[in-house]
C-alpha positions in Angstrom: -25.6 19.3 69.8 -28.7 16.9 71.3 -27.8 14.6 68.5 -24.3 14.9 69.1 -24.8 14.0 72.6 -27.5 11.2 71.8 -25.0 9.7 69.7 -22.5 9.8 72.4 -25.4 7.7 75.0 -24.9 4.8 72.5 -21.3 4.7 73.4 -20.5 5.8 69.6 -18.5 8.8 70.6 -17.5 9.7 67.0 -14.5 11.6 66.4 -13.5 11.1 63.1 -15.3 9.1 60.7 -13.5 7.2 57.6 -14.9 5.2 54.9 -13.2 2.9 52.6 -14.8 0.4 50.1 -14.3 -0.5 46.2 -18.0 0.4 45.5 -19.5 3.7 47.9 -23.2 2.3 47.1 -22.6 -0.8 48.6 -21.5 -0.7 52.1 -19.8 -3.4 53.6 -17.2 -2.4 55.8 -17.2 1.1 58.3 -14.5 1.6 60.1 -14.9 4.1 63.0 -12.2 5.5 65.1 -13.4 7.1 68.5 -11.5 8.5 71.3 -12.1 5.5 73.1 -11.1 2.9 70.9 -11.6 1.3 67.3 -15.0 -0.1 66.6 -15.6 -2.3 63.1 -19.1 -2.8 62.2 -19.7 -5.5 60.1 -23.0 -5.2 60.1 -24.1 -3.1 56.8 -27.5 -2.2 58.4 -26.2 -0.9 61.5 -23.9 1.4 59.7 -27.0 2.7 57.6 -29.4 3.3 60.9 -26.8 5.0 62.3 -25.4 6.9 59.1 -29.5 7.6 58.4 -29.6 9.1 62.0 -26.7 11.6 62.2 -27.8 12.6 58.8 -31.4 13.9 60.9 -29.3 15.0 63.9 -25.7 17.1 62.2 -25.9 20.0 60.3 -25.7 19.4 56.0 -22.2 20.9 56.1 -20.6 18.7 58.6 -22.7 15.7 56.5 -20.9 16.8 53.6 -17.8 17.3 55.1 -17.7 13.6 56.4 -18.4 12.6 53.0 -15.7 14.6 51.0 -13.2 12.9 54.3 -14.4 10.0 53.0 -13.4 9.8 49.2 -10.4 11.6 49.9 -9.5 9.2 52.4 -10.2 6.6 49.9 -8.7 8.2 46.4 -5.5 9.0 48.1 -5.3 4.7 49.0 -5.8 3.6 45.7 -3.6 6.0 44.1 -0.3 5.3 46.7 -1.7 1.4 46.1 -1.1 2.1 42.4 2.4 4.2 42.9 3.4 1.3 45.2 2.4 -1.4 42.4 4.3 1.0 39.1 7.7 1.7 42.0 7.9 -2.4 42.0 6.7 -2.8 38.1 4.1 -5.4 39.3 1.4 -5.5 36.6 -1.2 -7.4 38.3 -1.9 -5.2 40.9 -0.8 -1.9 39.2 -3.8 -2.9 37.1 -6.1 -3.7 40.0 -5.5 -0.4 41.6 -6.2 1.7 38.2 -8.9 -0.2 37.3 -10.6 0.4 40.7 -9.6 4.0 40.8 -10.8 4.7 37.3 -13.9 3.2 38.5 -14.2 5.3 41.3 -13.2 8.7 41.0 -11.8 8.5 36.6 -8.3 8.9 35.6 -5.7 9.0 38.5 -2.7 12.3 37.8 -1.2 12.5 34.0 1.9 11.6 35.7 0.6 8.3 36.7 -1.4 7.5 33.9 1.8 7.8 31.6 3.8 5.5 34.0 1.1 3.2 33.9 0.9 3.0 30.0 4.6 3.2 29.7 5.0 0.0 32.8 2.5 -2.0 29.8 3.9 -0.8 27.0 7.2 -2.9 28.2 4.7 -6.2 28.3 5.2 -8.9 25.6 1.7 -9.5 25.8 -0.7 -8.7 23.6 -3.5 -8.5 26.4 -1.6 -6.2 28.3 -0.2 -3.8 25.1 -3.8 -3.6 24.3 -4.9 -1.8 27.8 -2.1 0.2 27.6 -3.6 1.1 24.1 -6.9 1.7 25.5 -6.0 3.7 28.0 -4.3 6.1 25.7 -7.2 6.6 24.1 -8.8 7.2 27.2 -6.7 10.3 27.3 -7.3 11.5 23.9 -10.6 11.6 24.5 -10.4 13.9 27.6 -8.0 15.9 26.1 -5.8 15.0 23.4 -2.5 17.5 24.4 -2.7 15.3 27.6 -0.5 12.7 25.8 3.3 13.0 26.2 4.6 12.4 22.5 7.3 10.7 23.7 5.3 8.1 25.8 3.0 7.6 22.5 6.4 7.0 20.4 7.5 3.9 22.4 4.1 2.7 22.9 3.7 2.8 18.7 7.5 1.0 18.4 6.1 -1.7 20.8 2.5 -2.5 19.8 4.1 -2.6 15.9 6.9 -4.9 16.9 4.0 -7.2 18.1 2.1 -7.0 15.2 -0.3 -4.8 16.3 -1.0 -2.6 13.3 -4.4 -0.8 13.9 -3.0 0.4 17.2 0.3 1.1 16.8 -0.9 3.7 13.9 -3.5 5.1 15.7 -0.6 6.1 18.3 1.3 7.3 15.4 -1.4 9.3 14.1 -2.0 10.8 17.4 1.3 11.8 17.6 0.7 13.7 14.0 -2.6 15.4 15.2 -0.9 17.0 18.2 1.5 18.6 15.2 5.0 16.4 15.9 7.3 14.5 13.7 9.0 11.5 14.8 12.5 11.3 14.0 13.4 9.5 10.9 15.3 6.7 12.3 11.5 6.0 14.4 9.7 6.2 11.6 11.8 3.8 9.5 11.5 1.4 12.4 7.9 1.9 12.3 7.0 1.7 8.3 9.6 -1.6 8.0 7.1 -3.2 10.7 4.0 -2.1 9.7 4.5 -3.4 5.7 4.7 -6.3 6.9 1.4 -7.5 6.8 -1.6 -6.4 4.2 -3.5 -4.7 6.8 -0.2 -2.5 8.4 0.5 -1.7 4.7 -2.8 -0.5 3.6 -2.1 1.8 7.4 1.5 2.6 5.9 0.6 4.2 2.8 -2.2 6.3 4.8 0.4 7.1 7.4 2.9 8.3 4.6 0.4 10.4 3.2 -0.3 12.4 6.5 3.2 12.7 7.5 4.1 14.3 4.4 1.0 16.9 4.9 2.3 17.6 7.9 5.9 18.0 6.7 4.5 20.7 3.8 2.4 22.2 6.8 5.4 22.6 8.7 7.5 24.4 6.1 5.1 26.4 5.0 4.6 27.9 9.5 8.9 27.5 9.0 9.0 29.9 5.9 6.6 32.3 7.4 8.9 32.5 10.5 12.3 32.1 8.8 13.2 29.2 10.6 14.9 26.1 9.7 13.1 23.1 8.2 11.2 20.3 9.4 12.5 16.5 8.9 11.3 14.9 5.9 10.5 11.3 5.7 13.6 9.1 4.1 13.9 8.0 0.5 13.4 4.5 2.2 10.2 5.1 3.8 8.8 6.0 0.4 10.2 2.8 -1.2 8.9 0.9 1.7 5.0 2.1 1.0 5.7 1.8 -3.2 6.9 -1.4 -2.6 3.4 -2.0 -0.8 1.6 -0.5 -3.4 2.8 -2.7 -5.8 2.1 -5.9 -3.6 -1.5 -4.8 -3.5 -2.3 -3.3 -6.4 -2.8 0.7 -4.9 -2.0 2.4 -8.2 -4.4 5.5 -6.9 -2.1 5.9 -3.5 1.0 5.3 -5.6 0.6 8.1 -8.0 -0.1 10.1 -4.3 2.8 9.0 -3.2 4.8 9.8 -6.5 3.6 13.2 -6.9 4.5 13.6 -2.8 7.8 12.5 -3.6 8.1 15.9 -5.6 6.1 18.1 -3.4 8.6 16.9 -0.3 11.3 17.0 -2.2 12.7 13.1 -2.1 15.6 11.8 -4.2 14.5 9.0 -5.7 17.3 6.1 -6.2 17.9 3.2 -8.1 15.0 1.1 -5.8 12.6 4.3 -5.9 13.2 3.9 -9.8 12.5 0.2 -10.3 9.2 0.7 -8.1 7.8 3.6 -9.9 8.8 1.4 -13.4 6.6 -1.2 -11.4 3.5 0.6 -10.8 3.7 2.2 -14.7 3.5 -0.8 -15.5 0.2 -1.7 -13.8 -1.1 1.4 -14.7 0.2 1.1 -18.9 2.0 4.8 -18.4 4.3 3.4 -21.2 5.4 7.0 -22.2 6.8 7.7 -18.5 9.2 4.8 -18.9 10.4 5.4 -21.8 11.5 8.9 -20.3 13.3 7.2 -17.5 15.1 5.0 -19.9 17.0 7.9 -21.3 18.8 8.4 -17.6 19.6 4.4 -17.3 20.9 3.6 -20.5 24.1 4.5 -20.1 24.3 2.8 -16.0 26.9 -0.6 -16.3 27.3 -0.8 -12.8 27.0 -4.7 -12.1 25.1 -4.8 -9.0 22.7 -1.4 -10.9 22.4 -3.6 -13.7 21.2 -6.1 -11.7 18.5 -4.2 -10.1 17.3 -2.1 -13.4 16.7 -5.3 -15.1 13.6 -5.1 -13.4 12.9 -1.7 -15.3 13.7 -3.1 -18.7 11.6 -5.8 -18.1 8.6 -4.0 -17.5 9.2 -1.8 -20.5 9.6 -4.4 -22.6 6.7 -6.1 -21.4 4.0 -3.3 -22.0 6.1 -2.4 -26.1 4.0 -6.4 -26.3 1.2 -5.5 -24.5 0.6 -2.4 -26.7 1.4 -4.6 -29.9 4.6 -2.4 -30.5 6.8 -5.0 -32.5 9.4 -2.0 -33.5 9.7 -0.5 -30.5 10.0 -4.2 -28.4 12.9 -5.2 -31.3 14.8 -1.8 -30.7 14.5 -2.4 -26.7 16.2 -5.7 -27.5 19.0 -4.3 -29.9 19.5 -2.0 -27.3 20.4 -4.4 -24.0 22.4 -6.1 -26.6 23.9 -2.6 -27.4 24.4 -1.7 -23.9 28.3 -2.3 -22.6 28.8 -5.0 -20.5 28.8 -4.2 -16.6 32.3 -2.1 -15.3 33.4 -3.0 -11.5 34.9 0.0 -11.9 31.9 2.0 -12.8 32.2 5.6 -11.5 28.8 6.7 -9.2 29.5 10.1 -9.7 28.1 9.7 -13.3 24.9 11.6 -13.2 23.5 12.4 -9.7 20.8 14.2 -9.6 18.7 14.8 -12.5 14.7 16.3 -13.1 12.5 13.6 -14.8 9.2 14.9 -16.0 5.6 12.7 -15.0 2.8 13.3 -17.0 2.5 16.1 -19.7 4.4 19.4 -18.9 1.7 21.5 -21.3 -1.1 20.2 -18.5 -1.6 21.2 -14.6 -1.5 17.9 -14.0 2.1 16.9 -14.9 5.4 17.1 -11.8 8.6 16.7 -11.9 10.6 14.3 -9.7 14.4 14.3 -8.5 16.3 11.2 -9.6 19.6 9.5 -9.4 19.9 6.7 -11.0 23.2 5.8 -9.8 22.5 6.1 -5.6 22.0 2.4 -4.2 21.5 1.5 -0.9 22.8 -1.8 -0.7 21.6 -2.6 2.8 18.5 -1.5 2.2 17.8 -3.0 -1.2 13.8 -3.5 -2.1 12.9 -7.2 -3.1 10.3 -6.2 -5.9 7.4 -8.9 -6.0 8.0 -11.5 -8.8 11.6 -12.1 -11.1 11.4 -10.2 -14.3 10.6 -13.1 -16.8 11.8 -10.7 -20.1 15.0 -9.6 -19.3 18.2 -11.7 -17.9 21.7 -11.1 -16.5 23.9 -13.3 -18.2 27.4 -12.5 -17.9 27.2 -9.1 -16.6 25.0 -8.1 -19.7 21.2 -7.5 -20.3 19.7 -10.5 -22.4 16.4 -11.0 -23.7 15.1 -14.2 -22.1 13.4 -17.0 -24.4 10.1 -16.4 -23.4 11.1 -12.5 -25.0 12.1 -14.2 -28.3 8.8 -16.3 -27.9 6.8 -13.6 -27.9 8.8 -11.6 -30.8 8.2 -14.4 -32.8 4.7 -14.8 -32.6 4.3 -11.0 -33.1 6.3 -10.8 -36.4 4.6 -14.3 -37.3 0.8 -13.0 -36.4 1.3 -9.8 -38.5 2.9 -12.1 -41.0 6.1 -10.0 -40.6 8.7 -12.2 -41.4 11.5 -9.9 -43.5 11.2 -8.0 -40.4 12.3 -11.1 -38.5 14.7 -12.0 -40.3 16.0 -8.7 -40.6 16.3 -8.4 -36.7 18.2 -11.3 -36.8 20.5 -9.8 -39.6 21.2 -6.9 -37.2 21.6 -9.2 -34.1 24.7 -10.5 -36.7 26.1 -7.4 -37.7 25.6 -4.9 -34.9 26.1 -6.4 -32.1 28.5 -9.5 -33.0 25.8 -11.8 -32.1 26.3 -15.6 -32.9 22.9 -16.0 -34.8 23.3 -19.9 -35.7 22.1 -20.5 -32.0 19.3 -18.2 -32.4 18.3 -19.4 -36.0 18.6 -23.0 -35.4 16.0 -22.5 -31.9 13.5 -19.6 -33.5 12.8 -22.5 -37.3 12.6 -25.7 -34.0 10.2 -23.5 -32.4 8.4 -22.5 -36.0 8.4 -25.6 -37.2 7.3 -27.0 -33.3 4.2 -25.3 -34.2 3.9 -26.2 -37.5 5.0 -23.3 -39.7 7.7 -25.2 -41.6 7.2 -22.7 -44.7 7.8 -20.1 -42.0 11.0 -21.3 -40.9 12.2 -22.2 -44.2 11.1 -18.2 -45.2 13.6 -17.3 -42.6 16.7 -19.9 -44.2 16.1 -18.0 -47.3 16.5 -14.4 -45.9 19.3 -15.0 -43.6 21.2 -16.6 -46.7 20.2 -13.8 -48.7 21.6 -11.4 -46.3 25.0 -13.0 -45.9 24.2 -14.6 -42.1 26.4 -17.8 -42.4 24.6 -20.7 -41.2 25.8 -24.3 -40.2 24.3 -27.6 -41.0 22.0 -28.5 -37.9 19.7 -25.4 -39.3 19.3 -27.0 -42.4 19.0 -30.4 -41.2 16.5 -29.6 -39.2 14.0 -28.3 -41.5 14.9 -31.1 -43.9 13.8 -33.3 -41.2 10.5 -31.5 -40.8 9.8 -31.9 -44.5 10.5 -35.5 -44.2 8.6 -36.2 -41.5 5.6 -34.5 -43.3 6.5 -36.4 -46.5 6.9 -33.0 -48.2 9.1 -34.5 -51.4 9.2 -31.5 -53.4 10.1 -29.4 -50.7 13.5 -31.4 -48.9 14.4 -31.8 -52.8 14.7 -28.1 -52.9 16.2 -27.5 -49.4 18.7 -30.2 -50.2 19.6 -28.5 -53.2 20.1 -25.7 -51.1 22.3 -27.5 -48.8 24.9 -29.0 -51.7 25.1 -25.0 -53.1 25.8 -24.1 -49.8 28.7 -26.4 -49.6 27.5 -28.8 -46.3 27.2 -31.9 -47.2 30.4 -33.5 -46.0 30.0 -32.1 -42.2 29.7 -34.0 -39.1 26.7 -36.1 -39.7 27.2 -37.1 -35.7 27.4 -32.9 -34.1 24.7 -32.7 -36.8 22.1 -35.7 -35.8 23.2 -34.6 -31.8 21.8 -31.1 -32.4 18.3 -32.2 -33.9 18.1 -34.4 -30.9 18.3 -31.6 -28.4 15.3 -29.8 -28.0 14.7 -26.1 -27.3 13.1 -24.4 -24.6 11.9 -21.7 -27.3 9.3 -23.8 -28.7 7.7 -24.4 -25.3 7.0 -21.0 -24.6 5.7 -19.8 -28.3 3.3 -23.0 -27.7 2.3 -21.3 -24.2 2.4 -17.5 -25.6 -0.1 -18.8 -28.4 -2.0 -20.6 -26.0 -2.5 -17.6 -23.5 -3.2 -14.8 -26.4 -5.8 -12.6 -25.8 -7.5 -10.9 -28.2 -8.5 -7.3 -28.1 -6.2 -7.0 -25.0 -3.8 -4.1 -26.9 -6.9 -2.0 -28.1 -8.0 -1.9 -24.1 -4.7 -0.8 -23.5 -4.7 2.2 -26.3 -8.1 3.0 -24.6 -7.3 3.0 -21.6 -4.2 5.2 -22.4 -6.5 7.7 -24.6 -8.7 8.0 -21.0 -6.1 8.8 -18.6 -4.6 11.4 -21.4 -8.0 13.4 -21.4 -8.3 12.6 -17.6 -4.8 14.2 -17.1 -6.5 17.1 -19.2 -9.4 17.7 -17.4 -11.8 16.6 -20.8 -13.7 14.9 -19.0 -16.6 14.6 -21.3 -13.8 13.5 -24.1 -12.8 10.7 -21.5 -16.2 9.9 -21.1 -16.7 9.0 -25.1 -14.3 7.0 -25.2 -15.2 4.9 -22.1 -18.6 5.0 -24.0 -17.2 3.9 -26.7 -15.6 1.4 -25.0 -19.5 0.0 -24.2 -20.5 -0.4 -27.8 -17.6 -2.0 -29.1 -18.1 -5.0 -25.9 -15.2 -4.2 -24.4 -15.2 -4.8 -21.0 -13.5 -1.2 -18.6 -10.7 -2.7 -16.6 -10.3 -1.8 -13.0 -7.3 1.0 -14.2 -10.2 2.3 -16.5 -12.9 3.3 -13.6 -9.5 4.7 -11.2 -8.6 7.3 -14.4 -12.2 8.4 -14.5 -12.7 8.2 -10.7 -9.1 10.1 -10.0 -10.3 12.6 -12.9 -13.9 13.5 -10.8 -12.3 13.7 -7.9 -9.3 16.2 -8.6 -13.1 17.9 -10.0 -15.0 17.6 -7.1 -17.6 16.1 -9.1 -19.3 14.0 -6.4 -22.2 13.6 -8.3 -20.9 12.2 -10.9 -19.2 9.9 -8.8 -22.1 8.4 -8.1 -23.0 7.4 -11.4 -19.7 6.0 -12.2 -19.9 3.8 -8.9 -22.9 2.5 -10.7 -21.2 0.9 -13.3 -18.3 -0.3 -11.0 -20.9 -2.3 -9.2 -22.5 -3.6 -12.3 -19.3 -5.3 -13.4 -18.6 -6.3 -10.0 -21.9 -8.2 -9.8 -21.7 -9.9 -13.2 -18.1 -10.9 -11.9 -15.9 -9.2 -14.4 -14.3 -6.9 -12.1 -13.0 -8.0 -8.7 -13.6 -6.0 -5.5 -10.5 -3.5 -4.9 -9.5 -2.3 -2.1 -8.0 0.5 -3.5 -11.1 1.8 -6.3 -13.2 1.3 -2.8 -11.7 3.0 -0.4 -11.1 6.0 -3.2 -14.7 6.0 -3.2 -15.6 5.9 0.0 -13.4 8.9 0.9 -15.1 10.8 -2.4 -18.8 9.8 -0.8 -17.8 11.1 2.7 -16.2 14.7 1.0 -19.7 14.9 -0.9 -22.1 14.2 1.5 -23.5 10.8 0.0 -23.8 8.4 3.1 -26.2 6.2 1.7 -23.2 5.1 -0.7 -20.4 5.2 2.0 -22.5 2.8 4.1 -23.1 0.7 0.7 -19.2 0.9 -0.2 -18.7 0.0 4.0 -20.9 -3.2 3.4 -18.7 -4.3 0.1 -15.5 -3.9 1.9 -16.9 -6.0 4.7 -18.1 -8.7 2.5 -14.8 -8.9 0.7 -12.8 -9.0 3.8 -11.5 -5.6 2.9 -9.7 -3.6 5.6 -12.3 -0.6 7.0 -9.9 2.1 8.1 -12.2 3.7 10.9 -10.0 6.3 12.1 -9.1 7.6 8.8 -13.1 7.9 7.8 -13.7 9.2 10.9 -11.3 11.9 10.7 -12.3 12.7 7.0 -16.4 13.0 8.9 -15.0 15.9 11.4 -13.6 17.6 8.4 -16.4 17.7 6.7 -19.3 17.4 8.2 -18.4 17.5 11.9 -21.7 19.1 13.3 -24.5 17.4 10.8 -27.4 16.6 12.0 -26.2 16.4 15.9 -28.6 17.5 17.4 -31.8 16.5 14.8 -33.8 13.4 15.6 -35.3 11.4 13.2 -39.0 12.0 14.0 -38.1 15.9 13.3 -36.7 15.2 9.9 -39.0 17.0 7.5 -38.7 14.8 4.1 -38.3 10.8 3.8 -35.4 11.7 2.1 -34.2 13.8 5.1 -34.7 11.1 7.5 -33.1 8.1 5.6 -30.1 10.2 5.6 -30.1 10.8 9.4 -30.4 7.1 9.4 -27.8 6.9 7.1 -25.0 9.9 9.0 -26.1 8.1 12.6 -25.1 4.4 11.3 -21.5 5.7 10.2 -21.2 7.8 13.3 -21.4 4.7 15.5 -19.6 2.7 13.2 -16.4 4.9 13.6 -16.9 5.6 16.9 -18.2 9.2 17.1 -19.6 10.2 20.4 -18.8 6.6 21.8 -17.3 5.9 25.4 -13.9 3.9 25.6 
């Protein structure tokens, strides 16, 4: 009580004592109220002598009492300040009073948190979206089941709309981590935005992938408490993420998101169809298209045959890439077989039907739900690149020149002319095609390139056969021979010409037609020019690999690719992914490794460009085995190649695995060399993805 009354001698008869300031270690302003008046001291010494003295003079409770009056005092200012600032939607100073508060005392109520984030989250600006972002993680890392789901959903719509990919999916993926599915009509939204750019893609087909372990999760619980099932992602979010996988060349996450297709359960329509037909192609899976053929052949619905072109297109285009000149003919008899395209086409024709992928004798092979008739026409997929094989003329499928061109030059380089010339025969017969057209432009393009004894090969069969033929096509070889002063040849042709009864036509329609000049011609010349050789055994490799990879023969794969080696045929990137997916369905990590090996070989002698997709593959492998010198390697090519480094995802794929290694171990207690290059090694990728790091 002396103190008390000593205090009160000074004429400070203290009361009540409140302290308010944006920083408690630096003093500037005490306000105290006495019974007597209001007294300011300005003075920060003052306040400190006489703060220092009643801490000597009053008891440690009331000391701490005065202090707990004061924060209180001072916490419950800045959070009305901030509930003020949110009522009236005023940014500025909503952000003024959180920040200060959060500097203070931490996080202000959930309630106000969430009505902060949500008050940003309706900002156009990408300054303020981003707080909002950071203070949701803020959250998560207190405790993620803080964060309303809803809140999170409307935050992820906003920051995508804005082009905010990274953080819009790590919203998302939040949302999936606290065990919730958005609706479908949200994620729709969501996947249309995020494709649109390379990086929001590469998060798409990630984000696909997790929703659709979720969705299995959740029927799985559902089944074991008979209750009804969970939403599953629409047929158009899959086509929006195989559509991306075919931009960017992700044939390892497409044949995920295939085989998730069956697992989930999707329909896959006409666009589905077309995309899967796309990313076959990439991968040379020649035998799964032809299995899908048998389900479209019989389609004539104008705006379907319209989009399946596409899928003819690439079958056509690997029969050539494989070197298979009967099976490329009969694909060409075929569109010409097909019936033209009926308006009044009925889609009730074939819904749904089972299509098989990959053997049905191995463990490997799935079957997927199509039907090839369902078309969404408001949500049609604009597949990357026109086909360049197959046309729509007239409401049929047609071969395109740059087909015939490269018919030609495969009959012509196997020296298979009768079977040219018997095509052509059947193009008569069959299919009540008018050959003349056909003749006359396949001897201009022949005889373009100098093979005159070619085209005349091909007059001589056709007549043989019956095919008539008018003037221009013998006209124009005759020129060719007289051009090249080839005597004893245009005397025979011209003999030809008089048995065939055509020398009194049109000499005018016939010197008109030598003077117009095919486009055929051009692109033989160009197909010649472009030829690669050896590029059809790489493909029958290739296809021999991924059959014993689909078999688990691993060591059978292994040959071959070995084989591959001696004969100097350089692996393709599709090569390394059959032998990489193949080690990894055997967890054999290890072996990885060596493999990775002669990826980086080719990639440093420039024969194989960096892929995002073989990288990140084995990066995820490296992380599941343990290998963290060789996820920090992979880390350092990605960054070099401007590669997107998905932080959350690896980070994630760390607390699976290895979620308490070497925490608590410091490097000067590691026993081997070895031991502590990998601490070195486990603490670099920890603060890389932000493990243990403060927001």
């Amino acid at each position: 009580m002396r103190g008390f009354h000593g205090l009160n001698r000074c004429s400070y008869r203290l009361t009540r004592t409140t302290y308010v300031a944006k920083d408690i270690q630096n003093v500037n302003t005490a306000r105290i109220s006495a019974s007597r008046g209001l007294y300011v001291l300005n003075d920060p010494a003052v306040y400190n002598r006489i703060l220092q003295w009643s801490v000597q003079h009053f008891s440690t409770s009331l000391h701490e009492t005065i202090q707990w009056e004061c924060l209180s005092s001072s916490s419950e200012t800045l959070s009305k300040k901030l509930e003020v600032a949110l009522k009236d939607d005023n940014v500025d100073e909503a952000w003024e009073a959180f920040s200060s508060f959060r500097r203070l005392y931490g996080l202000p109520k959930l309630q106000l948190v969430n009505r902060m984030v949500l008050l940003l989250s309706y900002s156009s600006s990408h300054q303020w979206l981003q707080k909002a972002y950071d203070i949701t993680l803020m959250v998560y890392k207190e405790n993620p089941n803080y964060l309303d789901c809803s809140l999170l959903t409307k935050l992820a719509l906003t920051l995508v709309r804005a082009q905010m990919p990274i953080p819009a999916s790590t919203s998302l993926r939040i949302i999936l981590e606290n065990a919730k599915l958005p609706s479908l009509d949200i994620l729709s939204t969501l996947f249309l935005h995020l494709v649109k750019t390379e990086v929001g893609s590469y998060l798409a087909i990630d984000l696909l992938i997790e929703t659709c372990e979720l969705f299995l999760y959740k029927v799985t619980e559902r089944k074991k408490a008979k209750k009804v099932g969970a939403i599953k992602p629409s047929v158009n979010v899959f086509n929006l993420v195989l559509d991306s996988c075919v931009r960017y060349g992700c044939t390892l996450k497409a044949q995920e998101i295939i085989r998730l297709m069956s697992s989930v359960g999707i329909v896959a329509d006409a666009n589905s169809i077309i995309l899967i037909a796309r990313i076959f192609q990439m991968t040379g899976q020649r035998g799964e298209l032809k299995r899908l053929k048998e389900y479209i052949d019989c389609i004539s619905s104008p705006s379907l045959s319209r989009q399946y072109r596409q899928f003819y297109d690439c079958l056509l285009s690997l029969h050539f890439i494989y070197g298979d000149i009967d099976a490329a003919t009969e694909l060409v008899l075929d569109l010409y077989r097909r019936p033209k395209s009926n308006k009044f086409f009925n889609n009730e024709f074939q819904k749904h039907c089972l299509v098989q992928i990959g053997s049905s004798n191995l463990k490997s092979g799935f079957k997927v739900i199509i039907e090839p008739t369902k078309l969404d026409n408001d949500f049609l997929i604009d597949v990357q690149g026109s086909p360049e094989l197959v046309l729509l003329s007239d409401g049929k499928l047609v071969p395109s020149e740059k087909a015939f061109a490269k018919l030609i030059n495969a009959f012509v380089r196997e020296r298979m002319i009768g079977e040219l010339c018997h095509f052509m025969t059947t193009l008569h017969k069959e299919v009540d095609f008018k050959v003349n057209g056909l003749c006359f432009n396949v001897m201009g393009a022949c005889i373009q390139m100098g093979w005159s004894d070619v085209a005349h090969d091909i007059l001589d069969d056709l007549e043989s056969a019956g095919v008539p033929l008018e003037a221009n096509t013998y006209a124009l070889l005759l020129q060719a021979y007289c051009e090249d002063n080839k005597l004893e040849e245009s005397k025979k042709l011209s003999k030809q010409i008089e048995k065939a009864g055509l020398l009194g036509t049109d000499d005018d329609a016939t010197s008109t037609s030598l003077e117009t000049k095919s486009h055929l011609g051009e692109f033989l010349e160009k197909e010649i020019q472009k030829e690669h050789v050896g590029s059809q055994l790489i493909y029958d490799l290739n296809n021999s690999i991924l059959f014993f990879c689909q078999a688990n023969m691993v060591e059978d794969a292994m040959r071959t690719f070995r084989r591959m080696r001696k004969r100097n045929i350089r692996p393709t990137m599709q090569t390394f992914k059959f032998l990489l997916d193949c080690y990894s369905s055997l967890q054999s990590y290890r072996a990885i490794t060596i493999l990775w090996g002669e990826i980086k070989r080719e990639m440093e002698d420039k024969d194989l460009a960096a892929d995002r997709d073989l990288l990140d593959y084995l990066l995820l492998n490296f992380l599941k085995g343990g290998y963290f010198e060789r996820v920090m390697e992979i880390i350092s090519y990605m960054s070099k190649h401007n590669n997107f480094v998905d932080k959350w995802k690896y980070k994630r794929e760390y607390m699976k695995f290895h979620k308490n290694l070497y925490r608590n171990l410091k490097v000067s207690e590691a026993k081997t060399e070895a031991q502590s290059k990998r601490l070195e090694h486990v603490r670099a990728f920890r603060v890389l993805v932000g493990i243990n790091q403060r927001y």
